[in-house]
N, C-alpha and C positions, 0 to 999 in steps of 0.2 A: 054450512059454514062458508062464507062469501070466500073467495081469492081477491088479493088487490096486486098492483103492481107499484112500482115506483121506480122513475130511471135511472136510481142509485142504485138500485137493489139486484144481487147476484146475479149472474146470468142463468136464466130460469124462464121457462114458458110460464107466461100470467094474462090470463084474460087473452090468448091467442097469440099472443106476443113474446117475443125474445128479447129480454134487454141483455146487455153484455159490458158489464166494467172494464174499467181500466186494469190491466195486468199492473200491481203492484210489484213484481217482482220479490226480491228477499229481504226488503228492509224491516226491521222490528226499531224500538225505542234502541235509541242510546248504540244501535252498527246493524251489521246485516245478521240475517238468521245463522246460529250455529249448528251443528250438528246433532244435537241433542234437547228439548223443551227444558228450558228454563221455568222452575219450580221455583215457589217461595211458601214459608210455611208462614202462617197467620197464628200463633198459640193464644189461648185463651188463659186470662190472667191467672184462673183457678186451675190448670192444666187439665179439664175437663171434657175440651174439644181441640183438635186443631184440623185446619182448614192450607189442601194445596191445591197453588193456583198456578195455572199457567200463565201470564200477565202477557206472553203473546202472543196470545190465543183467547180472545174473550168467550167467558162461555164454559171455559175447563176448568172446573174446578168442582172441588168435592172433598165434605171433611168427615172425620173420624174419631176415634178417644183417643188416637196418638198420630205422632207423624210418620212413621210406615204405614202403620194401615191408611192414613190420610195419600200418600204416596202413592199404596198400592191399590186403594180404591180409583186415584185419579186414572191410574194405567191402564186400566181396566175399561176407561169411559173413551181412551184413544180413537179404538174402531170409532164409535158410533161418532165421536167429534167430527174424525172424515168425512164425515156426510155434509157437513157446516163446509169446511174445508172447499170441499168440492164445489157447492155454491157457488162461494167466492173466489171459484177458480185460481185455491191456492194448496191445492191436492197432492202438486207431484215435490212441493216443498214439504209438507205437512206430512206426508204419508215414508220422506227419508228420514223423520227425523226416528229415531233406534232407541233411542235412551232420556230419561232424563235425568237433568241435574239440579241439585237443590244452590240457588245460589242466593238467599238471605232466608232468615227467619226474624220475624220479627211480633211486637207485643200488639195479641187483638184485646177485645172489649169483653163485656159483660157477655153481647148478646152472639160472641162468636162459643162461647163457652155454652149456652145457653140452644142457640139455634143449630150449630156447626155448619155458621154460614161466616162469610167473611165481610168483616163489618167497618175492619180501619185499613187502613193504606199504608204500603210497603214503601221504599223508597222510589222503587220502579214506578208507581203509581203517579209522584210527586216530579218524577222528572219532566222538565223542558220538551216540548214535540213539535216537529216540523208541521209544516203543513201536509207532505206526501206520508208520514207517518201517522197523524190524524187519524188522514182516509185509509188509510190500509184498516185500522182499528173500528174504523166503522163502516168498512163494507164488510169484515166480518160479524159486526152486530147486526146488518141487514142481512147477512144470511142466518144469524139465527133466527131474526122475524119470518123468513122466509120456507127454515125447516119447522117453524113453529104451526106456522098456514098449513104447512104441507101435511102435517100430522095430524092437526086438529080435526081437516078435512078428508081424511081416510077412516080417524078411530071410531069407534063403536058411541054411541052417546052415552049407554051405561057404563060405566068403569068398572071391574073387579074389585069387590069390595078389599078392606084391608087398614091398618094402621096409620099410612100416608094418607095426609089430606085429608084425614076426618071422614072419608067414604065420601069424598067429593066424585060429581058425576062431569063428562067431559064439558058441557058447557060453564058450570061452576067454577073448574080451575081456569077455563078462559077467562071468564070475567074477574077473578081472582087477580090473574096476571096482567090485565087490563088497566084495573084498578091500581095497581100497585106501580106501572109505568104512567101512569097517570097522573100518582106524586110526585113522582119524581122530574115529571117533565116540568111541572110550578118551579123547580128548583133554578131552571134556566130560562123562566119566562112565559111558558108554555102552556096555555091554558085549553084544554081541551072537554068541552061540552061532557055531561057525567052520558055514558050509554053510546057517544058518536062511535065510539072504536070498533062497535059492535057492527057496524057495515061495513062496506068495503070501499066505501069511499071517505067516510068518517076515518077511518084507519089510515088510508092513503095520506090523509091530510098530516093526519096527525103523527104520521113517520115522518111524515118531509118535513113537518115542524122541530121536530123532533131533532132531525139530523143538523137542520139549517142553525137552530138556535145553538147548537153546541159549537159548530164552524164558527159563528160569531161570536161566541165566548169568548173560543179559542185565539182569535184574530186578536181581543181586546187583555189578552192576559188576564181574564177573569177564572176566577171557580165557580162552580155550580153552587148556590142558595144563598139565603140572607144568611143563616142562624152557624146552620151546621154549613162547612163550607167541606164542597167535596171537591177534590182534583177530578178532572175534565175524564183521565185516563179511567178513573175507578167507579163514576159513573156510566160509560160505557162499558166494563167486565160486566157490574153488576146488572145492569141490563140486562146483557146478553148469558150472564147465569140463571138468571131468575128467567130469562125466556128457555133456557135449556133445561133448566131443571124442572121445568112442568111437563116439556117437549116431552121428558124423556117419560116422565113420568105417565101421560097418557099414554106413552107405547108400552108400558110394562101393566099398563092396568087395562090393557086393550083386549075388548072380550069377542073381537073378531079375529085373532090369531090364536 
């Protein structure tokens, strides 16, 4: 499994190389970081699933068949987030925070009931973003790319079989999670060759396209897509979920530990 680098991306050795971002310091949407991770609950219309997110923090989130267990599964995922955290060298913020707090619940879809993924937008989602706010939100989505490479390329290629993912083996969920950023990139212009991802220079492009096009959305006041229109903010969570939630999932099906 190739390594690629990109000179947005964490501060991380890649291909011999150190790139190092910009210290974001403790801005999130809408003031600075509080003391505690800001949770929002996602309910599924049939109360079947609910889904918490940390919205600033892309990447945390995780749901349940209610909102404590939705809660206390996310707290549970804190550790392993640090390691994202850490990446994008926003660790010593990330790792004070003690608590969280629930500060909206609001109405999800079909398919949040259905998958226990989150599928509609919070208000958080929908808010106004600087530009230095943006980029703090998506150099955490480039460290999830980052811990994604980094895991793909340690774990075992057979997976431990099991219920998730159909007994998917490690290259499967990669192309899986390939595929599925791949649609989403159409949504903001993004048109990337079916199979390029799969190098690491194909990859390369396709992040920096990736990142570039949503900076230029963001500059024009636009959403992401024709049909379905997503805000800018919840296309980068979900991103950076669906690359964590495979992340993780190759570590827990990893048949080399």
């Amino acid at each position: 499994m190739g390594e690629n680098c990109d000179h947005r991306t964490p501060s991380r050795v890649c291909n011999g190389r150190t790139a190092a971002p910009p210290r974001w310091g403790r801005r999130v949407i809408g003031g600075t970081v509080a003391k505690h991770i800001r949770v929002t609950l996602e309910i599924g219309p049939k109360g079947k699933k609910v889904v918490a997110v940390a919205p600033d923090w892309p990447g945390l989130e995780r749901g349940a068949k209610t909102g404590e267990d939705a809660i206390e599964r996310l707290r549970s995922y804190i550790p392993r987030y640090s390691q994202v955290a850490k990446l994008a060298e926003m660790d010593a913020e990330f790792d004070a925070l003690k608590n969280v707090k629930v500060v909206e619940q609001y109405p999800g879809k079909g398919s949040t009931d259905f998958w226990g993924i989150s599928f509609a937008f919070s208000s958080i989602d929908q808010q106004a973003t600087s530009d230095d706010e943006l980029e703090r939100e998506l150099t955490l989505m480039q460290a999830c790319w980052a811990f994604f490479d980094d895991v793909r390329a340690r774990v075992s290629a057979e997976m431990r079989q099991g219920p998730r993912g159909g007994g998917r083996d490690r290259d499967q969920i990669v192309r899986h999670t390939f595929v599925n950023e791949q649609d989403w990139a159409k949504m903001i212009g993004v048109l990337t060759p079916d199979g390029a991802m799969l190098t690491a220079e194909g990859l390369k492009a396709h992040r920096d396209a990736y990142c570039h096009a949503i900076r230029d959305y963001h500059s024009q006041g636009k959403l992401a897509g024709k049909m379905a229109k997503w805000p800018l903010r919840f296309l980068i969570r979900h991103t950076a979920f669906h690359t964590m939630d495979h992340t993780w999932e190759m570590e827990d099906k990893d048949l080399t530990t």
